[in-house]
N, C-alpha and C positions, 0 to 999 in steps of 0.2 A: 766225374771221372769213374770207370767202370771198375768194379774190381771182384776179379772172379775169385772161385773157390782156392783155387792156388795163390793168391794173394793173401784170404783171408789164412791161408793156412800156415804160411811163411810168416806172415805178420804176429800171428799168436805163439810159434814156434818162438821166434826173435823174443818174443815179451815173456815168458815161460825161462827160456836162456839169461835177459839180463835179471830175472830178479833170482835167479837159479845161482848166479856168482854170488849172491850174498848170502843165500842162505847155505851152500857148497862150502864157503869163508867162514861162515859162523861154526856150522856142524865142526867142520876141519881143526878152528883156531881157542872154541870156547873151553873153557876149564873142564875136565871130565871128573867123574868120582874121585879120582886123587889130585883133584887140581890142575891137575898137567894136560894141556892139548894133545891132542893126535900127533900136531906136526908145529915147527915152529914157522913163523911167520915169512924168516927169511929163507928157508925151504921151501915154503908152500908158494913164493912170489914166483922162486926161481924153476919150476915145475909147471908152473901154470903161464907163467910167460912162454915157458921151453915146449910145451906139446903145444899151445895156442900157434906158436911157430910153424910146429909140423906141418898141423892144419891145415892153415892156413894158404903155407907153400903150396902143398900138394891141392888145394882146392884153386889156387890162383896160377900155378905152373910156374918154377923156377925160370925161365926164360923173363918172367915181365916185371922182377926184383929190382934192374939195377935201371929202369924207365925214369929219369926224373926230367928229362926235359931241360929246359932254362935255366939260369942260374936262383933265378925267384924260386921252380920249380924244387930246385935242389937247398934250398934255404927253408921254403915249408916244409919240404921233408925229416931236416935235421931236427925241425922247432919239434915235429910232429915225433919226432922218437924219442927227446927231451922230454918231452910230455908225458908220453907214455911209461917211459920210466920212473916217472917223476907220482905217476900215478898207481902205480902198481905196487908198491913196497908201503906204504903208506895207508891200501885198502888194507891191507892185509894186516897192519899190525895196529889198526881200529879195531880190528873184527875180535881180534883177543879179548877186549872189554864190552863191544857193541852187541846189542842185540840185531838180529837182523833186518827187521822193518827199521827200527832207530837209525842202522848202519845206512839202510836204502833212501830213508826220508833226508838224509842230512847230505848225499851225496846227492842224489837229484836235487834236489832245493839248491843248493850248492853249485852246483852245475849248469841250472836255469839260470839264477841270481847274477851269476859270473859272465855270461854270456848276454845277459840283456844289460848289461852295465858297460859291455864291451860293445855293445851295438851302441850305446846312448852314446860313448865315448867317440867313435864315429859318427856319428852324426843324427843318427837314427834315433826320431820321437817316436813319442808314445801318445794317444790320444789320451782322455783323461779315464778311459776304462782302464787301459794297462797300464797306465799310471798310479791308480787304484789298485790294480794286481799285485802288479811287485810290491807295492806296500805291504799290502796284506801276505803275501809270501814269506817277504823276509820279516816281518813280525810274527811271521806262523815257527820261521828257525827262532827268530830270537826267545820266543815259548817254549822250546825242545831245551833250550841251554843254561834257561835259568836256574840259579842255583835252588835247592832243596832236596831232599831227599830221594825224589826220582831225574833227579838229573843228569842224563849221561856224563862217565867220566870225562873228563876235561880232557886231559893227555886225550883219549883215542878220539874224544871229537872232533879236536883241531887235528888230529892227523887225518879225521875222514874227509873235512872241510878242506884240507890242503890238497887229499886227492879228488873233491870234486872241482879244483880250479884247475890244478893239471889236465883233469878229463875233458873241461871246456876247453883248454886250452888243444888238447890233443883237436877236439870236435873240431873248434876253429878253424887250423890248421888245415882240418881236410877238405874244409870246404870250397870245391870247385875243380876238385880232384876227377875225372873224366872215367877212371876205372879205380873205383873207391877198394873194392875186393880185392886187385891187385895192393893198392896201395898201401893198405892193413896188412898183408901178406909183407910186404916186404919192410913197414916198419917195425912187426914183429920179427923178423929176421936180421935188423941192423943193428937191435936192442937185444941180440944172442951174447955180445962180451960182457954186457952189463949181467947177463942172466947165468951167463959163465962164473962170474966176477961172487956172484950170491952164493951160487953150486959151490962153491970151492972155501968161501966165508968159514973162519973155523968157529968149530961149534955149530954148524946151521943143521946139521941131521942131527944133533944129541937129540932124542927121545922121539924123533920120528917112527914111526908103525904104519903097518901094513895099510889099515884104513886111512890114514893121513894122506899118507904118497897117494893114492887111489881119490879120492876127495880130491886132492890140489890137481890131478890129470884130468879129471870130468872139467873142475872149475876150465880149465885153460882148452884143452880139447873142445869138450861138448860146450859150455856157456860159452868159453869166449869166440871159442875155431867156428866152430857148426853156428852159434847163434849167431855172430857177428854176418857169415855168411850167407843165413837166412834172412834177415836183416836187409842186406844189399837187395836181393832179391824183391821182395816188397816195396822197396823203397821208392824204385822210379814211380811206382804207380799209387803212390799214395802225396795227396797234395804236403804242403809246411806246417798247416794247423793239424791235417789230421796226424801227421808225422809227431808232433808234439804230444796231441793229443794221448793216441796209443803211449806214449812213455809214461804219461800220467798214474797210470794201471801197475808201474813198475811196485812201486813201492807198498801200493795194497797187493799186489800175489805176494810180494816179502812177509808183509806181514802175518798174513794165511796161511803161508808157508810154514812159518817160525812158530805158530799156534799151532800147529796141527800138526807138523812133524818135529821140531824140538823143542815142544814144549814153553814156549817164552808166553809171558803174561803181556796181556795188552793194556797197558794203566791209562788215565787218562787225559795225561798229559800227551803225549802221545797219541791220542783223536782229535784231541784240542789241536798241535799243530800239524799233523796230517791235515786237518780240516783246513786251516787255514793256508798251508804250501800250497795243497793238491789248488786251492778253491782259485786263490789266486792267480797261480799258474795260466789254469784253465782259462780262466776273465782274459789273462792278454792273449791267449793264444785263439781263442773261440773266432770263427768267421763273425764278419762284421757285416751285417743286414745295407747292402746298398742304397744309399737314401733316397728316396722319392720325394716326385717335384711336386 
């Protein structure tokens, strides 16, 4: 499969965007010299839901919002804004406690894990290398989790582990959706009362600041608006493995990110199961050498 410069350029744009929300979430959510975040969590949901919207719209044209088709059509739909909601409130008040690679490694792993367990559940095997993988996967999470001293908080893990089953689940949902950019356009837009619903939340702006509000608008604009629809763009022309593939990288630019611009230690618990998510991963999703007679 050919893939030009504008492909490669869309594609590293999109991977740049998704690990840009966790570290956009962390800057945004993390304790600051007097302990207190820029923004609160239920603020920053409903701001970065709410421009992701704008976005979105205007990049897919209101006209192609209320498309859903069949009554199936209009069932994935609703799962799919469930989902999304279900996912967004939840990244967000991880990120309070999470570091941002930790945040990135637990919701992709998370999101893999959820999604090949819902293929196995339909019917779909695994040969004994990706049967191999996902082991080694999900014992590369169950190493992030263990207790000791570097172990992510508990509370924000399972809230990030809850948003990476929502976010499989939103993925699920979309799949086989014919104009996927519309589609995100307009599940962003159906999940506007929910995002209303946050906006109005009392107490959700106490101790909100200028950088905060500005933080949660790139998260939702630029990561989610602009990336998601850079994203699409690349997409057709990129095969399933390499599609996987490129996500893999998600979680190491977090971490790069989160060393170099805020500061976060890389212990090594956290290479341990980097190593072991990322490695697994990769083994089920890697092409498979044709076999000869």
């Amino acid at each position: 499969m050919t893939r030009g410069p504008r492909v490669v350029a869309f594609t590293v744009l999109a991977l740049l965007a998704f690990a840009g929300n966790s570290l956009l979430a962390r800057a945004a959510l993390a304790p600051g010299p007097t302990g207190v975040p820029t923004i609160g969590a239920v603020a920053f949901t409903a701001l970065r839901l709410g421009s992701g919207a704008l976005v979105l719209v205007l990049l897919a044209g209101p006209q192609n919002l209320g498309r859903t088709g069949t009554g199936t059509d209009r069932r994935r739909a609703a799962t799919a804004v469930v989902a999304l909601v279900a996912y967004a409130l939840p990244f967000s008040l991880a990120y309070l406690d999470l570091g941002a690679a930790t945040g990135a490694l637990l919701l992709f792993g998370t999101v893999q894990v959820t999604m090949g367990a819902v293929g196995y559940a339909r019917g779909e095997r695994l040969d004994g290398r990706g049967r191999w993988g996902w082991t080694v996967a999900a014992a590369g999470l169950a190493v992030l989790l263990l207790p000791g001293a570097r172990a992510p908080n508990a509370w924000a893990a399972a809230a990030m582990i809850a948003a990476g089953v929502a976010w499989a689940a939103y993925s699920l949902a979309g799949r086989g959706e014919r104009a996927a950019l519309a589609s995100n356009a307009r599940n962003f837009a159906w999940a506007l009362p929910f995002t209303a619903a946050l906006a109005l939340w009392p107490g959700a702006w106490v101790g909100a600041t200028d950088t905060g509000v500005a933080l949660a608008i790139a998260s939702g604009a630029l990561a989610s608006g602009l990336g998601y629809a850079a994203w699409y763009v690349a997409l057709p022309s990129l095969s399933r493995s390499a599609a996987a593939v490129v996500q893999l990288a998600v979680p190491v630019v977090a971490a790069v990110g989160g060393i170099a611009l805020l500061g976060e230690a890389l212990d090594g618990r956290l290479v341990v199961a980097g190593v072991l998510v990322l490695g697994g991963i990769a083994a089920v999703v890697a092409p498979r050498r044709p076999a000869t007679s």
